[in-house]
C-alpha positions in Angstrom: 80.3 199.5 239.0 81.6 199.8 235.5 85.2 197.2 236.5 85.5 194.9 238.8 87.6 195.0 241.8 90.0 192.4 240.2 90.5 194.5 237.5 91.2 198.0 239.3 93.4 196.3 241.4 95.4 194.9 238.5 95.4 198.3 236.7 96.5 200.0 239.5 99.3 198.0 240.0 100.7 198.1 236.7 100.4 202.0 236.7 101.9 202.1 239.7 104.6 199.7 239.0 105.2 201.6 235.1 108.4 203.6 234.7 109.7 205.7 231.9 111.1 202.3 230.5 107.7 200.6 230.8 105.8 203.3 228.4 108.5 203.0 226.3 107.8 199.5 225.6 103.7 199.6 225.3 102.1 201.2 223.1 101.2 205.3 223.6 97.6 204.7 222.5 96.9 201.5 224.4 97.9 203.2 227.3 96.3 206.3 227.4 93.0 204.5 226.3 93.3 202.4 229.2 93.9 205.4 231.2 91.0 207.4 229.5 88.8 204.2 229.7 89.7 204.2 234.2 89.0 207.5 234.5 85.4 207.7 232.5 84.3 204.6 234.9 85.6 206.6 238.3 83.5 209.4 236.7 80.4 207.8 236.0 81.2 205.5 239.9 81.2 209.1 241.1 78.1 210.0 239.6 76.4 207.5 240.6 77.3 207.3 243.9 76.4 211.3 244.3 73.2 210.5 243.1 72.2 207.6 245.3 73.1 210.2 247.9 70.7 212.9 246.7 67.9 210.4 247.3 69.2 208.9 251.0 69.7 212.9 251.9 65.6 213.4 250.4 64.5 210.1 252.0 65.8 211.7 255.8 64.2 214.3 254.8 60.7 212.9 254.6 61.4 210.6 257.7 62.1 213.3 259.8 59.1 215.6 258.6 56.8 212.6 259.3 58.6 212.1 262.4 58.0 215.7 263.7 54.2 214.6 262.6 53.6 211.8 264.4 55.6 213.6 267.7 53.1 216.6 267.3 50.1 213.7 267.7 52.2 212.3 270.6 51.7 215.4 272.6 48.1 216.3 271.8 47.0 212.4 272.9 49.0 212.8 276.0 47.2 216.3 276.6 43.8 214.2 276.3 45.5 211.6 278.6 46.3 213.9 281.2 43.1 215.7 281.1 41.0 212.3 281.1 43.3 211.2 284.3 42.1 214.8 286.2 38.8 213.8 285.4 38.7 210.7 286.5 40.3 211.5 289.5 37.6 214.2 290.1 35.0 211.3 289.3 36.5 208.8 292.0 37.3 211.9 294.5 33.2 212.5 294.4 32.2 209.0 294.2 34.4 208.6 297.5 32.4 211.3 299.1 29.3 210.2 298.4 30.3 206.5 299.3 30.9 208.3 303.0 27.6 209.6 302.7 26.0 207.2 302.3 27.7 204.8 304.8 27.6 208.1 307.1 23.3 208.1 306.7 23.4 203.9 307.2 25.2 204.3 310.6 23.0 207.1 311.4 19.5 204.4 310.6 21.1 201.8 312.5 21.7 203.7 315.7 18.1 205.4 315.1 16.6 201.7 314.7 18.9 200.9 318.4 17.0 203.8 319.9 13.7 203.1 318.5 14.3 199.7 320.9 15.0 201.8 323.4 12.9 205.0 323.6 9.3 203.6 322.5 8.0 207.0 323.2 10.1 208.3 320.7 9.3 205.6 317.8 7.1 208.4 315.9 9.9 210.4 315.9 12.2 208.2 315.0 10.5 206.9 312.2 10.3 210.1 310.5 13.9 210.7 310.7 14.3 207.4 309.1 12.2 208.5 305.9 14.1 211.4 305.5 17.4 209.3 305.7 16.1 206.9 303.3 14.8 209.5 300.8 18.7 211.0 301.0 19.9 208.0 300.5 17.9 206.9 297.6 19.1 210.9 296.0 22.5 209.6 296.9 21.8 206.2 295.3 20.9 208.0 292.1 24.0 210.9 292.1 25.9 207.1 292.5 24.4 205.6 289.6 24.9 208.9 287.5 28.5 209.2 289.0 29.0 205.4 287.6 27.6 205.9 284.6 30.0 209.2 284.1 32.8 207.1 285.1 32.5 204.5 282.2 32.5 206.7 280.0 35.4 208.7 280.9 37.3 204.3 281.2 36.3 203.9 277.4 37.8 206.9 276.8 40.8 206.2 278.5 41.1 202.8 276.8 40.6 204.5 273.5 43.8 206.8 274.2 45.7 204.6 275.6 45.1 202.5 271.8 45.9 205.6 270.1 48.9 206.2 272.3 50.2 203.0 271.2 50.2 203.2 267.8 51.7 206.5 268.1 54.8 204.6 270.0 54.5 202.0 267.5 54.7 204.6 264.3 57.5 206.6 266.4 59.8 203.1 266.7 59.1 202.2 262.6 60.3 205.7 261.8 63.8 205.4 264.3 64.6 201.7 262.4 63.7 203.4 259.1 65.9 206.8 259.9 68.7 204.4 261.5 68.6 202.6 257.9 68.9 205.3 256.1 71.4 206.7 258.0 73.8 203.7 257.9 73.0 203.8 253.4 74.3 207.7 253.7 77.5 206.7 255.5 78.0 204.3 253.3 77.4 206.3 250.1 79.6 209.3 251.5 82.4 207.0 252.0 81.8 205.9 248.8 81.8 209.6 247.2 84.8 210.3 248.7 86.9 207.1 247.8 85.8 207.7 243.9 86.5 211.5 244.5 90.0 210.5 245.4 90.5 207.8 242.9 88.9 210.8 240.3 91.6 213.0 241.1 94.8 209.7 241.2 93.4 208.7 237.4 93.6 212.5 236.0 97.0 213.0 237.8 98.5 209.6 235.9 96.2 210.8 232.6 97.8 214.0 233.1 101.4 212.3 233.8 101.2 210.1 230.6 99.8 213.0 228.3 103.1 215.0 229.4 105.2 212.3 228.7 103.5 211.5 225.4 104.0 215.2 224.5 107.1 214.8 225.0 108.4 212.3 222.8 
């Protein structure tokens, strides 16, 4: 600021205080320099106020571009999110079923081994059936082990979005504090654009005042 508060304050007074009587008694050239001299620094104030909001107004701007950004990669790791979450849900719905299998063809060799106690004459029998149930359970064994497998891939992957969804978040909550601060600097420089606009217009209505007066004597 070209003058401090002190001294606008001071100025104002006086020109506010002046009368016909008090230009009388100081000097025309003193007091229209003075005048000149107020209104020059609310005009350059002014100035430089309008410009420091030019570059909060371009600084939004740019926050709220990368903002949409960094929203657009929100969605598209959420998409991969929800898609991993069907798939694993698939993956644990299958490994359930063959869980059940397999428990299914363990209660079925038990109660075979029971009647092998029971029926000798059927032991032959019996003992087939249990190969057949073993060799089922030793595919199901390895669908298990492939299922498994399967499934830690798809838990890295879900660890891996879940890491890029929280830097997303984290990007998302640097950008609000940095679009709140900017926000609060534009109020604050549009308040300040419209004071000096104001005190602009006061300065050339008493330059204006003292020129007519000087005119006329």
């Amino acid at each position: 600021m070209k003058f401090s508060n002190t001294m606008t304050a001071m100025t104002l007074g006086l020109l506010m205080s002046l009368n016909v009587t008090a230009f009388a008694q100081t000097s025309a050239k003193e007091g229209l320099d003075r005048i000149k001299a107020n209104l020059n620094n609310s005009k350059t104030n002014l100035t430089e106020y309008e410009k420091n909001l030019k570059t909060v107004d371009s600084n939004l701007g740019e926050v709220a571009k990368a903002k949409g950004q960094v929203e657009s990669q929100q969605k598209q790791v959420q998409a991969q999110v929800d898609e991993n979450n069907q798939a694993m849900g698939k993956v644990s719905a299958k490994e359930k079923d063959i869980n059940q299998l397999i428990n299914e063809e363990k209660a079925k060799t038990a109660q075979e081994n029971q009647k092998i106690q029971e029926y000798e004459a059927a032991i032959a029998k019996i003992k087939e059936n249990q190969k057949k149930r073993e060799a089922n359970i030793a595919d199901y064994q390895m669908q298990m082990n492939q299922v498994q497998e399967e499934k830690k891939i798809w838990q890295s992957r879900a660890s891996n979005l879940k890491e890029q969804n929280d830097q997303v978040n984290q990007k998302l909550r640097g950008l609000a504090s940095e679009e709140k601060e900017w926000k609060a600097k534009q109020q604050g420089y549009q308040g300040e654009v419209k004071r000096w606009s104001k005190e602009v217009e006061r300065q050339q209505k008493i330059s204006d005042s003292y020129n007519s007066l000087a005119e006329v004597k």
